[in-house]
C-alpha positions in Angstrom: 5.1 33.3 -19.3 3.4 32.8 -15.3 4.8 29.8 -14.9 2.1 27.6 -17.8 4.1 24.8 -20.6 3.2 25.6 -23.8 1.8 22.0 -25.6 -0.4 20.8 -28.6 -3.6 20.2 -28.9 -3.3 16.4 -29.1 -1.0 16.3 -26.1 -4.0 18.3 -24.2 -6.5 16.3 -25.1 -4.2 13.5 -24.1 -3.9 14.6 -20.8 -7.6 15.7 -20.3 -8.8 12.6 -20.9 -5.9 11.1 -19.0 -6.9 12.3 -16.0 -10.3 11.7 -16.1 -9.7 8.3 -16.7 -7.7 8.2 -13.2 -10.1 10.0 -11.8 -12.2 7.5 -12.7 -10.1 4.7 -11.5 -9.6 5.7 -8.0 -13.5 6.5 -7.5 -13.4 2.9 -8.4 -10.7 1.4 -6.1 -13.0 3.5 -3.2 -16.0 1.4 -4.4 -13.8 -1.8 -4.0 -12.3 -1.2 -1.0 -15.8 -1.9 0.7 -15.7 -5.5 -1.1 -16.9 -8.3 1.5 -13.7 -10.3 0.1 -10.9 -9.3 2.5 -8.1 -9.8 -0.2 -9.6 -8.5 -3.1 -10.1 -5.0 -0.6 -6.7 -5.0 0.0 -5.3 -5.6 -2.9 -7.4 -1.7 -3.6 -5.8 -0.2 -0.7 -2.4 -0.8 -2.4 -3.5 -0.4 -6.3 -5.6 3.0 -4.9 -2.7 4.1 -3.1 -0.6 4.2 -6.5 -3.9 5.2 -8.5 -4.1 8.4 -6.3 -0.4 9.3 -6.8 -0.7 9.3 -10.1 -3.9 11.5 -10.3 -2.5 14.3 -8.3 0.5 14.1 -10.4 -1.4 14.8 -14.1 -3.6 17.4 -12.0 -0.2 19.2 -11.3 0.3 18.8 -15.0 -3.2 19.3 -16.2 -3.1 22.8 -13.9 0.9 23.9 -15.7 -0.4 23.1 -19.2 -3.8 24.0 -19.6 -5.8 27.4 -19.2 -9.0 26.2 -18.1 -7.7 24.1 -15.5 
């Protein structure tokens, strides 16, 4: 089975769109941390920090479960 998780449809498409979405989110936080407003760009240091985690995290998944990458 080279190393791939078998899962449903739904759950792909739930992950897909997953991970676009935080994709999404820490393009975003980048955008923000060039905010004038000294606590409102470090509040996205810590929140892109977490955001970026998380991405690489349903990559690693997205890459196990899906054939097209």
């Amino acid at each position: 089975m080279n190393g791939r998780i078998m899962i449903n449809a739904q759950d792909k498409e739930n992950l897909i769109k997953s991970s676009q979405t935080a994709n999404l989110l820490v393009q975003d936080l980048r955008y923000l941390l060039k905010s004038d407003n000294l606590l409102l760009s470090d509040f996205a240091i810590e929140i892109l920090q977490q955001a970026a985690q998380i991405e690489q995290r349903l990559s690693r998944i997205k890459l196990l479960t899906c054939n097209e990458g």
